[in-house]
N, C-alpha and C positions, 0 to 999 in steps of 0.2 A: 473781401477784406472787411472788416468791422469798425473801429472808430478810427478816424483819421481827424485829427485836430491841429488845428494854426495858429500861431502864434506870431504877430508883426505889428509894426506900428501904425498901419494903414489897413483902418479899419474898411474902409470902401474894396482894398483891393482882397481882402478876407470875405468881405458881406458876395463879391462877387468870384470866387475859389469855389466852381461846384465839387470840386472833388473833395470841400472838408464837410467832416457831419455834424462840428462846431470849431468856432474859434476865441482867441481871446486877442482884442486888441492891447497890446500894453508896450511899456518901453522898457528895457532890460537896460538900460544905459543908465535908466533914473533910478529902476530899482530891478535888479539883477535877481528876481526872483520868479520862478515858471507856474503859473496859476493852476497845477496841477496834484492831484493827491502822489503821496509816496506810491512809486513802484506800479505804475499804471500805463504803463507801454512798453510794448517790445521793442522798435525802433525809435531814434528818433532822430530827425533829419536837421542840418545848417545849412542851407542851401546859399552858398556865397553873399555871407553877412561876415560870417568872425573875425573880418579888418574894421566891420564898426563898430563892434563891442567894445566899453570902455572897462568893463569889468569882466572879460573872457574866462576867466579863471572860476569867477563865481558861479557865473554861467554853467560852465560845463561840471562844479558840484550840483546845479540845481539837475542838471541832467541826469547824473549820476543817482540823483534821489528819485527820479520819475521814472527811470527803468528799471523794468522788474532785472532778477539776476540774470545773467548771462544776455541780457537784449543789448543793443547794439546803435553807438550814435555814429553816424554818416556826415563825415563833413566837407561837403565840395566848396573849391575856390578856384578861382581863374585869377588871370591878373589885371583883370578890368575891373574898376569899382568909380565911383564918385570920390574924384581925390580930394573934397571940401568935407566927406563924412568916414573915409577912414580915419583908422588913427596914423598919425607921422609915420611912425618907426616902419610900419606896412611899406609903404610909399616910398622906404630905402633899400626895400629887398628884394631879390629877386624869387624864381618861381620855387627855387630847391629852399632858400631862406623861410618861405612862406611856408612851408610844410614842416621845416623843425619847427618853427613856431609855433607852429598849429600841435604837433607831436608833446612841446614843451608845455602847453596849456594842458592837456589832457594828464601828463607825466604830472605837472605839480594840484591838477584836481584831485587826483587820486580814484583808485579803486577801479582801475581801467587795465587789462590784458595789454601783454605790446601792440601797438601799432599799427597797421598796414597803410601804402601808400599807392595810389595807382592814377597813370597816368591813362585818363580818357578823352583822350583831346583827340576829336573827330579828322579824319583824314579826307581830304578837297586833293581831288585828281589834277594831277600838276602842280600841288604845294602854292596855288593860285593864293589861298588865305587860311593863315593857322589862329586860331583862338585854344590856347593853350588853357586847357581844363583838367583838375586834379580834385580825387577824394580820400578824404581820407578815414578809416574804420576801426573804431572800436569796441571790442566787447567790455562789457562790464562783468565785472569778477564777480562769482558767487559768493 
């Protein structure tokens, strides 16, 4: 694999991610924009944050501008987070609510193929303890 790049508010927990080959510390809350050239990744990942983005929508334009055509953004959430740093409305939905949402974000960024949803939430012998985990995928239009 060739570049792998991080983007989070927590620059210590980025300086310490051997798996990136750079990062950029920054806050998309304060300023909803990706410190990245047009069209320069094929993927790109949300790895259960977009209940704290206060600007999701811009967000996933600036997404939209940093992948090349037809590359592909990945957005996982559970229903665990820090309920002092999502936003409210998250905090009144449940796990199917959380997925249109996240559908509906993408839907009004624009420039994104439909959808897909999938539920990966690991399976524990005897249903002992469920951590309810979902992604959601999509391709960016040519």
């Amino acid at each position: 694999m060739g570049r792998i790049s991080g983007t989070g508010m927590n620059a210590l927990e980025l300086i310490a991610n051997d798996q990136l080959t750079d990062y950029k510390a920054t806050d998309l809350n304060v300023e909803p924009k990706l410190p990245y050239d047009d069209a320069s990744f094929d993927v790109v990942t949300c790895v259960v944050s977009i209940d704290y983005l206060i600007h999701p929508i811009e967000v996933l334009k600036e997404v939209h501008r940093v992948l090349r055509p037809g590359g592909k953004i990945i957005i996982s959430q559970s229903n665990r987070c820090f309920p002092s740093k999502a936003i409210s409305m998250w905090l009144q939905m449940n796990d199917r609510q959380h997925l249109e949402l996240i559908n509906a974000y993408l839907q009004y960024a624009g420039g994104f193929k439909p959808r897909e949803a999938f539920d990966i939430t690991a399976e524990v012998p005897g249903n002992s303890y469920n951590d309810p985990m979902f992604i959601v995928e999509a391709i960016k239009e040519a």
